[in-house]
N, C-alpha and C positions, 0 to 999 in steps of 0.2 A: 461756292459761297462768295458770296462780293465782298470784296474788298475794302478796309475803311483809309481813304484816301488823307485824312490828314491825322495824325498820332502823336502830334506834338503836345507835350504839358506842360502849362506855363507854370506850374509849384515848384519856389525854389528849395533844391532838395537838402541845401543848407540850413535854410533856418525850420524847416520841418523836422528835419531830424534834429536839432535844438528843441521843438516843439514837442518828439515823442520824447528828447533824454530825461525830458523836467516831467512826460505825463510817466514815467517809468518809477519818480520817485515817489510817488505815493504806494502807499502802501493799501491798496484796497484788498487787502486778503479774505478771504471765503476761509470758515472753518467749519468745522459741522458740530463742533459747539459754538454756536452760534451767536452765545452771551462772547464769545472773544473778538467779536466781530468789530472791529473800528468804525463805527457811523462815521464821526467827524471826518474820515480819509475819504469817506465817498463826498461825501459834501464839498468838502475840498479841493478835492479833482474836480464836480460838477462846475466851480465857480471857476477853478482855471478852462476848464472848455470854453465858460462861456468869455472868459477873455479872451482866449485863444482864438475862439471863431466867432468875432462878433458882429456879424452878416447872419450868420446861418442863425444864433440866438437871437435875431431881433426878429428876422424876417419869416422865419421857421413858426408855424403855429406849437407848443412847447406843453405836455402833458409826462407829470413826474404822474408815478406808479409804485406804490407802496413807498413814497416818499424819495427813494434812493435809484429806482428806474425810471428810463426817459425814454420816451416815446415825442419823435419832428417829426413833424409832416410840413412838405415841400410840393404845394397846388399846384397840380401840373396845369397845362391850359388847350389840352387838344382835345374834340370836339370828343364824348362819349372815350374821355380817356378810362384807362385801367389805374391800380395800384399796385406799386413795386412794392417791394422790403426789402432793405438789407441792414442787418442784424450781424451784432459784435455784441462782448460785454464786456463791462468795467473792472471785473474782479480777477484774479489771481489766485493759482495755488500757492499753500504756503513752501518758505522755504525749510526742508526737513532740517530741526535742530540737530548741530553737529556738525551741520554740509558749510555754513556758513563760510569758514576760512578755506574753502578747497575752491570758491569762487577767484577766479583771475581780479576781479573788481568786486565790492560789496555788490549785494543782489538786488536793491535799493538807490543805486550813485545813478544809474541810467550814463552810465562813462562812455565820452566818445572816446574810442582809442582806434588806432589802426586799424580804420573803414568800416568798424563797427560801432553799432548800439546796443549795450549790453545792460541787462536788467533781468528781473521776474517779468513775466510776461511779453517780452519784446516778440515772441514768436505768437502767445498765445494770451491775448491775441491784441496787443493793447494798440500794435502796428497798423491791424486790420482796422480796428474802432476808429485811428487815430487818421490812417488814410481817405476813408469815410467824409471826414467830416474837412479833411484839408482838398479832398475835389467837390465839396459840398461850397466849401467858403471860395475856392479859387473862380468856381464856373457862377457864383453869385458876383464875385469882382467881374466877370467880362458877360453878366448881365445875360447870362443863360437862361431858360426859361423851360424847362423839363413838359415834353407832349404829355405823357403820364404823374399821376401824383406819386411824389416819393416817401416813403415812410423810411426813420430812421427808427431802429429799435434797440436800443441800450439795456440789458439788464444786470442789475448786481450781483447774481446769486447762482452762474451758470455751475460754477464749481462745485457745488454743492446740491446741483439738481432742478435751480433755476423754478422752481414751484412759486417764490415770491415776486422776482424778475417777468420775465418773458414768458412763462404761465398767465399772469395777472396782465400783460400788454395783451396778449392774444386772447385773451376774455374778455377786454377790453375793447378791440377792433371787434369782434363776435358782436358784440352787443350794441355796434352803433350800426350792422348790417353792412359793413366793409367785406367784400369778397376780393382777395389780392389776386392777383395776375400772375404773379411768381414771387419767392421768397428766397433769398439768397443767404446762407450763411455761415460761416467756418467750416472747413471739411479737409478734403485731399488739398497736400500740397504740388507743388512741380517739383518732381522727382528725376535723377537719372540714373540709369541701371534700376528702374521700378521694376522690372520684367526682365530678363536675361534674353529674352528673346527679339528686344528692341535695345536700338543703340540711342535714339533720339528721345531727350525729356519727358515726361508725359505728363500733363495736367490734369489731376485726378480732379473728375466733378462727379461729387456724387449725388445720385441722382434718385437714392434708396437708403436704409439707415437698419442696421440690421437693431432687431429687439435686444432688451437685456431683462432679467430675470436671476434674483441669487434666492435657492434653495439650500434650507436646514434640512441636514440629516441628523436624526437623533436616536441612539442605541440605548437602547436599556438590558439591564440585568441584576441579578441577583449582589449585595456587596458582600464583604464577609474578609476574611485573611488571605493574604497570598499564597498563605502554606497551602491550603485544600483549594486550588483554582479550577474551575470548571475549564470545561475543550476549551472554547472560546469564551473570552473576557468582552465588554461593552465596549475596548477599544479593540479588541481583536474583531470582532463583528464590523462596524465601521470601517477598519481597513480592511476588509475583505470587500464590503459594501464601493469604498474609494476605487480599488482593485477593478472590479468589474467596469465600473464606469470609466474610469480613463481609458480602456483594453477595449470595451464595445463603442467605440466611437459612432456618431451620428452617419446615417450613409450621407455620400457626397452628390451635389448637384449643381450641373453647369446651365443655370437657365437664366431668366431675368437680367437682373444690373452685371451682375458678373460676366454672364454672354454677351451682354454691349460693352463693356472694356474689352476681352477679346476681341471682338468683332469689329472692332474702332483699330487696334494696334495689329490686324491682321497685315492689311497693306505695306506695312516698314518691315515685317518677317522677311526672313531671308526663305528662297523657294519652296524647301523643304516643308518648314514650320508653315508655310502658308497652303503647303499641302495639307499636310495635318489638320491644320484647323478648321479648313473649308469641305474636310468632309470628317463632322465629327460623329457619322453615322456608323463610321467603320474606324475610327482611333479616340470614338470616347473616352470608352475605360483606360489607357493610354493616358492619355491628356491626365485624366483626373489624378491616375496613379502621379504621376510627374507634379503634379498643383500640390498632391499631400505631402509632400515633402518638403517642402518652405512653409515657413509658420505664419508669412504673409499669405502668398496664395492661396493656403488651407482655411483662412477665419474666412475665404471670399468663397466658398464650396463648402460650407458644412455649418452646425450649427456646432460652436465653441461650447468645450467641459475647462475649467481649471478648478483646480481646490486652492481657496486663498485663506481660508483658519481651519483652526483645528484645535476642541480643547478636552480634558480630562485626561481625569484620574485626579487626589489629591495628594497622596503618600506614595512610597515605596511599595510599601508593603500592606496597603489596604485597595479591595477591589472595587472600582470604580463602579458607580451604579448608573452612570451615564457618560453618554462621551458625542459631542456633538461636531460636527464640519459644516462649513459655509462655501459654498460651490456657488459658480457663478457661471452661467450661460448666456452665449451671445446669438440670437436667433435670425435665419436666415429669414426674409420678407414672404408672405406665404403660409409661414408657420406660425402656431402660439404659444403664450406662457402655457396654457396648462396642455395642451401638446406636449409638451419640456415634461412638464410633472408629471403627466401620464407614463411617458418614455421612462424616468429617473424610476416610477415608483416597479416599474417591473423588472427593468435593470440591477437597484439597489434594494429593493424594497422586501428584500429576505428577512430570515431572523428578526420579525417583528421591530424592522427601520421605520422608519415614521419621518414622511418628507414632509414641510413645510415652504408655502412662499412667502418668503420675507417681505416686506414692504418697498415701496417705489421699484414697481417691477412696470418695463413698457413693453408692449409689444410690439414688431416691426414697425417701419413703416411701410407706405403704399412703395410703389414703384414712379418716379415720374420722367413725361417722357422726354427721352435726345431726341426727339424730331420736331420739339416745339420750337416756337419763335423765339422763346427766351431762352432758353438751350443754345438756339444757332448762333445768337447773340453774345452769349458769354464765350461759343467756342471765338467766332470772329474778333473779339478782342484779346481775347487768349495768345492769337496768332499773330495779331501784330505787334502784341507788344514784348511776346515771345517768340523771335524767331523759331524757328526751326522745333516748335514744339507740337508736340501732339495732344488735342482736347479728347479727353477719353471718359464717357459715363462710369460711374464706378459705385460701385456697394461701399458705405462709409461706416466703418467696423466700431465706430465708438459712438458715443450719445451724444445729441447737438440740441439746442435748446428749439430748435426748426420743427422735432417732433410738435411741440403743444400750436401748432399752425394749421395742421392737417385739416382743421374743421373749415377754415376759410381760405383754405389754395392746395389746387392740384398741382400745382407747378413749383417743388422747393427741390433748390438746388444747395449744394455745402460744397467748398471751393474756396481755400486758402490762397489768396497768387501771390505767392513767396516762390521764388526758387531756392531750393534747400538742398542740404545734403543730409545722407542716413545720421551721418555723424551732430551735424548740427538740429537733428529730428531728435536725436537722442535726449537733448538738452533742454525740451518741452518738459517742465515739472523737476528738472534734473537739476546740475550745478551748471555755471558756466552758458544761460540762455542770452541768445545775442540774434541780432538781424546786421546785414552787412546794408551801407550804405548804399550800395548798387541795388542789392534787394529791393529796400524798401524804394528806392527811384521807382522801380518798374509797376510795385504795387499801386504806390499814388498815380502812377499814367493810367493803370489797367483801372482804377476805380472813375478817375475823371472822364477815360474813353465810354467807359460801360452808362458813366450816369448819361452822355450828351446820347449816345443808341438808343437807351432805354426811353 
């Protein structure tokens, strides 16, 4: 892979990170009552961008979307050019009432203190939106000119499912006959110790988005007194129902996105392990058994069960006549929702259960491929501006707002460039979310590098 010979970033990482502490203080929170939703904070933030980068708002052709999403487009000018995307959003999860005081700094201050920038969203992902548009404004200062058109895509509402957001941009491009080139947008971070089996970072790009899907299960029975209780009660049923399905877990499969992060970090194995894996015709079952046992590994080999509610009965002593759970599955690319509900309804589906799919259920996505140009692309910037790091396709186990794209680009890649730690991975949606001042240096180069490539 050639090499990119100059990696210098001229964004001074001073007043940038002033730039993300002040965008950290808005409060653009996502709630799913959606009446508690702050307009005026999105607004608010929109007008300090357009201060902030006031190159990119002048110059930028500038389409709001549902009022509160934004959608730049940046004319590229090479001859039968393509179209980029890359895609952030403006909103935040909230901070869980209660956690407030266990914060080192309010969640809201965006406080520079000891090499950090701490806030709600400084990881996710206000950093990412924020580096976007400071190698948008700095490569506009020295008079850059992009071969391919670039689209920026902002939406408010990712937290919450992004249906009003980045749903309504990408219906939007759809509708003007836009087909994108590749699509970039949050995913794997730079990880180290990602894999036990590699000593060196790895930059997870993912290059596949497993589905999600939450199924109601609901028991019915007879009510009446506790004193005369049948075998099984409406919650005894249901936990038998819960029982099975945790116990017959999905079988496991090492193919697709998953096989290409293996197959990427084979080379840094120590010999053994590179034995192993390069003949997984005779230590498959092996490997997989070894993968199920990490709660990471496992969601990249199987299709996820968890039970996250559960409710009934309403007394002591009176027998409940229903008793319902909410399970949620995470579906490996290849498979469907109702695949899922098929599987659940003969698994669970004793004692007259009755499965239901809940609404905003998605099913995978495609797979896209690591051998494309924009693939090579992202890994070749990866590498410069992280040494010693490893670019590795990767199955991306949570929802990205890149799903509602699929109809106009085969090429979408999710790809956080933070170097991170488990510990400070924890702190996404948690107490105590922060980016370190070095961090975010290396993101704003890797954005500036990727836009002059692209």
């Amino acid at each position: 892979m050639e090499e990119i010979k100059n990696n210098h970033c001229s964004i001074d990482i001073l007043a940038a990170s002033e730039r993300l502490s002040r965008a950290l203080q808005y409060r653009t929170i996502s709630f799913e009552n959606t009446d508690q939703i702050n307009k005026s904070e999105f607004l608010s933030f929109r007008t300090f961008l357009e201060e902030a980068f006031p190159n990119v708002f002048e110059k930028f052709k500038i389409e709001l979307i549902n009022e509160m999403s934004i959608l730049l487009k940046w004319e590229g000018i090479g001859h039968n050019a393509g179209s980029i995307l890359l895609m952030a959003h403006m909103d935040v999860a909230p901070v869980e009432v209660g956690t407030e005081n266990d914060w080192r700094y309010p969640p809201f201050s965006g406080e520079l203190s000891d090499g950090y920038i701490w806030g709600r969203g400084a990881l996710d992902m206000k950093s990412h939106l924020m580096g976007i548009l400071e190698a948008a404004e700095e490569l506009l200062k020295n008079d850059f000119k992009p071969q391919n058109t670039i689209y920026l895509a902002f939406g408010h509402d990712e937290e919450i499912g992004g249906r009003n957001g980045n749903a309504h941009i990408a219906a939007y491009l759809a509708s003007k006959g836009i087909a994108l080139s590749a699509v970039l947008d949050e995913g794997g971070f730079i990880l180290k110790n990602a894999v036990s089996a590699v000593t060196k970072p790895v930059a997870l790009i993912g290059v596949a988005e497993k589905g999600n899907t939450t199924l109601e299960l609901i028991s019915s029975a007879a009510g009446g007194h506790s004193s005369i209780p049948p075998r099984h009660t409406a919650i005894g049923k249901l936990s038998a129902a819960i029982y099975r399905l945790e116990r017959k877990q999905f079988r496991t499969k090492l193919d697709g996105a998953a096989k290409q992060f293996f197959n990427a970090i084979i080379p840094e194995m120590s010999l053994i392990k590179r034995i192993v894996f390069k003949n997984l015709w005779l230590f498959k079952p092996l490997i997989l058994r070894v993968l199920t046992k990490s709660e990471t590994t496992n969601a990249l080999i199987r299709n996820t069960v968890a039970v996250t509610m559960i409710e009934g009965g309403v007394k002591e002593n009176v027998l409940p006549q229903q008793a319902k759970a909410i399970i949620n599955f995470r579906i490996l690319p290849g498979e469907s929702i109702n695949g899922i509900k098929e599987k659940v309804e003969k698994i669970a589906g004793r004692d007259g259960i009755k499965v239901k799919i809940k609404e905003n259920s998605f099913n995978p996505s495609g797979v896209s491929s690591s051998s494309s140009q924009e693939f090579r692309t992202i890994s070749k910037v990866v590498k410069s501006v992280f040494s010693e790091t490893i670019a590795a396709p990767y199955l991306t186990v949570g929802l990205t707002d890149s799903r509602y794209y699929q109809k106009i680009s085969s090429q979408i890649y999710r790809f956080s460039p933070i170097e991170i730690s488990m510990e400070d991975l924890n702190t996404i949606h948690g107490v105590n979310e922060k980016i370190s001042m070095e961090a975010y240096e290396k993101l704003l180069r890797f954005f500036y590098l990727l836009v002059e490539e692209f």
